[in-house]
C-alpha positions as CSV (number, residue, x, y, z in Angstrom):
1,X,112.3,32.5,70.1
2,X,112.3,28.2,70.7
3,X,114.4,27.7,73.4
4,X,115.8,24.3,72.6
5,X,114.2,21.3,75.2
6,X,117.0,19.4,77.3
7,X,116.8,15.6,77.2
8,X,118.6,13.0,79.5
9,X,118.8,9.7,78.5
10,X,120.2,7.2,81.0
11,X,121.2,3.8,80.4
12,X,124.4,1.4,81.6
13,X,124.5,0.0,78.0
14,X,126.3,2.7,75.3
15,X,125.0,1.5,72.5
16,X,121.1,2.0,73.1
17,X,121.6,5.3,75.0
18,X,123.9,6.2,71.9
19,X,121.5,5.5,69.8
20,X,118.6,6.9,71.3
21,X,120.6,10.1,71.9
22,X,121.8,10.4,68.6
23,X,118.3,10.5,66.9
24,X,117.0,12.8,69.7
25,X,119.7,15.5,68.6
26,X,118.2,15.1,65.0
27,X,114.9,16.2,66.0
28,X,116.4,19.0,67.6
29,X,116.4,18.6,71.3
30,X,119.6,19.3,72.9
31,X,120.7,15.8,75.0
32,X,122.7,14.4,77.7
33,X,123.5,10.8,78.0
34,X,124.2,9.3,81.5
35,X,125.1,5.7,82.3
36,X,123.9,5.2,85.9
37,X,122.0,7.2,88.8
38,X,125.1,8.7,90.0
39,X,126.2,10.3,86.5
40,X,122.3,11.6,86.6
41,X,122.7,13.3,89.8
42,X,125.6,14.7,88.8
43,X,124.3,16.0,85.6
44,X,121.1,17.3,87.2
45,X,123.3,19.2,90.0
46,X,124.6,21.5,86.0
47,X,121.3,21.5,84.8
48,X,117.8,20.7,85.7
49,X,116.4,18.9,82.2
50,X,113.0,19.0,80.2
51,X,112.9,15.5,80.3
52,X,114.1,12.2,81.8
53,X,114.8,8.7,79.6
54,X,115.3,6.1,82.3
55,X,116.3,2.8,81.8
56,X,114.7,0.4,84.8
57,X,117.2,-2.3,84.9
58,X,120.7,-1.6,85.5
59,X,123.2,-3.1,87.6
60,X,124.5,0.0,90.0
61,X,121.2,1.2,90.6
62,X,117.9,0.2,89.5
63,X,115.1,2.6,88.0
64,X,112.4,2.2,90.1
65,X,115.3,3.8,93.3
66,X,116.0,6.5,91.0
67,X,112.4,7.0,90.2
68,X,111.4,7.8,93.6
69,X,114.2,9.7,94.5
70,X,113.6,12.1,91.5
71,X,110.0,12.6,92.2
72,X,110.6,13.0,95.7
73,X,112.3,16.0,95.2
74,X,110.6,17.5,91.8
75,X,108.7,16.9,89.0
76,X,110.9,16.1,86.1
77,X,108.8,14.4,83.4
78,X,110.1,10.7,83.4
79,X,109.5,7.9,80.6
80,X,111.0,4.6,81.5
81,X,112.2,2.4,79.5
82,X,113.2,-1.4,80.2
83,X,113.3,-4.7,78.0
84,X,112.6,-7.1,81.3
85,X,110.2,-5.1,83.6
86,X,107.3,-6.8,84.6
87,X,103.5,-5.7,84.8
88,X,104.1,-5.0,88.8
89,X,106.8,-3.0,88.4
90,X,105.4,-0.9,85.3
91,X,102.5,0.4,87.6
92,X,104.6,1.0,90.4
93,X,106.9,3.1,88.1
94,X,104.0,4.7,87.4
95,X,102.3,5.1,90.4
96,X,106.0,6.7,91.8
97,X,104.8,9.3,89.3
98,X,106.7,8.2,86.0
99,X,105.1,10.1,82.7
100,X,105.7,7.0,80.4
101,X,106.6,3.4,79.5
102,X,107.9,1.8,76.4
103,X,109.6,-1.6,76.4
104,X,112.8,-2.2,75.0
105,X,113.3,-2.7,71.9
106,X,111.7,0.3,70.8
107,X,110.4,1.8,67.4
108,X,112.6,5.4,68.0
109,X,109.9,7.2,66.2
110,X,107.5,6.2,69.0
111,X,109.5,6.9,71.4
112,X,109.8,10.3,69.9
113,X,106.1,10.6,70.1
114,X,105.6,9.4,73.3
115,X,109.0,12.2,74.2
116,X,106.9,15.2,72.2
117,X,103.2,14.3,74.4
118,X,104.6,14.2,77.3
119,X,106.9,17.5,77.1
120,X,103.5,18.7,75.5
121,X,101.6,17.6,79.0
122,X,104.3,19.6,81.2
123,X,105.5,18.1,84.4
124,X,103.1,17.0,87.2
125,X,103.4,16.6,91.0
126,X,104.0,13.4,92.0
127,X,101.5,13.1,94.7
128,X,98.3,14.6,92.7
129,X,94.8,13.3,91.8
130,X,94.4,12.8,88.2
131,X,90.8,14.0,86.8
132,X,89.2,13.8,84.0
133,X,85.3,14.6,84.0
134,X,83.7,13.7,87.7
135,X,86.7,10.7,87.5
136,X,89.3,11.0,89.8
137,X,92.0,8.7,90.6
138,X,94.5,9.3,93.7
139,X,97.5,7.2,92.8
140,X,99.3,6.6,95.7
141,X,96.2,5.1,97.1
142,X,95.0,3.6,94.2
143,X,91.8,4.7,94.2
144,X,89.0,5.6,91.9
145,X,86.0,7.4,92.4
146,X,83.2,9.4,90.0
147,X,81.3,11.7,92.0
148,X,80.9,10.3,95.4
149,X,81.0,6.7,94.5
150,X,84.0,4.4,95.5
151,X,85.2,2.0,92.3
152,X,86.5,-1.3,92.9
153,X,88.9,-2.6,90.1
154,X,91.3,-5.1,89.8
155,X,94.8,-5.0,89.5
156,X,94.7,-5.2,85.8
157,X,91.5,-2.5,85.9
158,X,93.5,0.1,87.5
159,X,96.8,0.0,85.3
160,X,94.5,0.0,81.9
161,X,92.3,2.9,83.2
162,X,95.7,4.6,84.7
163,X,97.4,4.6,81.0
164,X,94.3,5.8,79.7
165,X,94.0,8.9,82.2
166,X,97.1,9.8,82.4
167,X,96.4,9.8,78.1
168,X,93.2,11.9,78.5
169,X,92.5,13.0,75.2
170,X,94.5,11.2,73.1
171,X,93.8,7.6,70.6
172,X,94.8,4.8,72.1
173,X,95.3,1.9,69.6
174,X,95.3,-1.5,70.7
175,X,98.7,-2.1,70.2
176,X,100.1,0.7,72.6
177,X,97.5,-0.6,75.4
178,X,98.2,-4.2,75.0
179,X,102.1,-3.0,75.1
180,X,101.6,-0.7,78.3
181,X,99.1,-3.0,80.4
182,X,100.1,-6.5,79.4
183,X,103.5,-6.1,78.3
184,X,103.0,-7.9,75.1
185,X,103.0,-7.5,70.9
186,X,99.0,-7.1,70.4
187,X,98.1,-9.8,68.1
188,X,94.7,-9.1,66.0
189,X,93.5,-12.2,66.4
190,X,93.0,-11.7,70.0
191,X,90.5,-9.8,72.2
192,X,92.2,-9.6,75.5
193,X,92.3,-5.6,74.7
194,X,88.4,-5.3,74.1
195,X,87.3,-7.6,76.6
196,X,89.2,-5.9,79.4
197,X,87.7,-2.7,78.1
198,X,84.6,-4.0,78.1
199,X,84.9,-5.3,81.9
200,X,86.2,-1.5,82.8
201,X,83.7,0.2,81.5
202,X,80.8,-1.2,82.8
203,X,82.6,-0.1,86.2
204,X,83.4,3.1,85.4
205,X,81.1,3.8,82.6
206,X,77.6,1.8,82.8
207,X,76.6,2.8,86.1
208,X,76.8,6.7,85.2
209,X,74.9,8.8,82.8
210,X,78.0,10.8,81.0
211,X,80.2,7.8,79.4
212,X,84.1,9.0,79.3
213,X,85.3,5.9,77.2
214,X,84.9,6.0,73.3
215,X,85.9,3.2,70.9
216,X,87.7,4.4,67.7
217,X,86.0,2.2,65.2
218,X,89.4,0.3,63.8
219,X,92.0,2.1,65.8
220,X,91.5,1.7,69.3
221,X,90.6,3.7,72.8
222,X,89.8,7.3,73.6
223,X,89.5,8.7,77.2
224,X,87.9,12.3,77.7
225,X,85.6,14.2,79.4
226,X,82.4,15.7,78.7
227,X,82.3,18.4,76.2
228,X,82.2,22.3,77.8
């Protein structure tokens, strides 16, 4: 028997957490809809949920407070949304241990896919070392490593190999990374995506025998370690 996956969604503005609620419950998960921190708190004090839909900016409280204090003291699963949050504030979410972003306005059947691969990933402690292959990155220190050997990346480095770690396994198209690590619409006619990928990999690929990034020829970015 399915036992049906508790959502909350938490927003100060009705309409969007309305909306987003409302076509949650028609895929089937069972949803709560807070409109602050404080109405969160309270709602997780009934009922600990599956998953967490966080708005960043709102006036009472901001996300990145509620962040922390949530993964302080557990290991939710967290996607944030936010129409105005800027790179720096995306990779701190992050690096607080947030699952997810998606900027506001959002396509509601990505967000449902970004909501069914990170239920499908499970919750994670807040303070771990995400691996894939002999890569490791410690978040909270911000620091990469393969094997014994220290990587240097830039600010911009990090957050695009962050998004595609904690993806491990999954396509990346260009659209989603230039969305997660630039905060904009990916145009085709640019090649800020490859070029930065490019830049990253001969970091963290070049110098080592077993390469963990794959291009998709015509869709994008895959992240994974060697084969068993």
């Amino acid at each position: 028997m399915t036992t049906t996956q508790h959502i909350y969604v938490v927003d100060d503005e009705a309409p969007a957490r309305e909306m987003v609620g409302d076509y949650l419950k028609l895929h089937g998960f069972d949803v709560t809809l807070c409109d602050g921190g404080a109405s969160l708190r309270a709602a997780i004090a009934r009922q600990s949920p599956d998953l967490i839909i966080l708005d960043l900016n709102m006036p009472e409280e901001d996300g990145l407070s509620i962040v922390r204090a949530l993964k302080q003291h557990g290991s939710v699963p967290i996607i944030m949304l936010t129409a105005t949050a800027s790179p720096i504030d995306r990779v701190v979410g992050l690096e607080l241990g947030a699952d997810d972003y998606l900027a506001k306005p959002c396509e509601l059947r990505e967000l449902l896919a970004r909501v069914r691969s990170v239920l499908r990933r499970g919750p994670k402690q807040a303070a771990e070392t995400l691996k894939v292959g002999d890569l490791e990155i410690e978040p909270r220190r911000r620091r990469v490593s393969r094997g014994d050997k220290k990587i240097d990346l830039t600010a911009k480095e990090y957050a695009l190999l962050d998004y595609l770690v904690r993806n491990a396994g999954e396509v990346l198209s260009r659209t989603l990374i230039a969305e997660h690590v630039w905060d904009m619409n990916f145009d085709s006619d640019t090649n800020v995506v490859d070029v930065a990928m490019r830049r990253l990999r001969a970091k963290v690929d070049d110098p080592f025998d077993v390469k963990l990034i794959r291009t998709i020829r015509g869709v994008g970015y895959l992240l994974e370690g060697p084969a068993a």
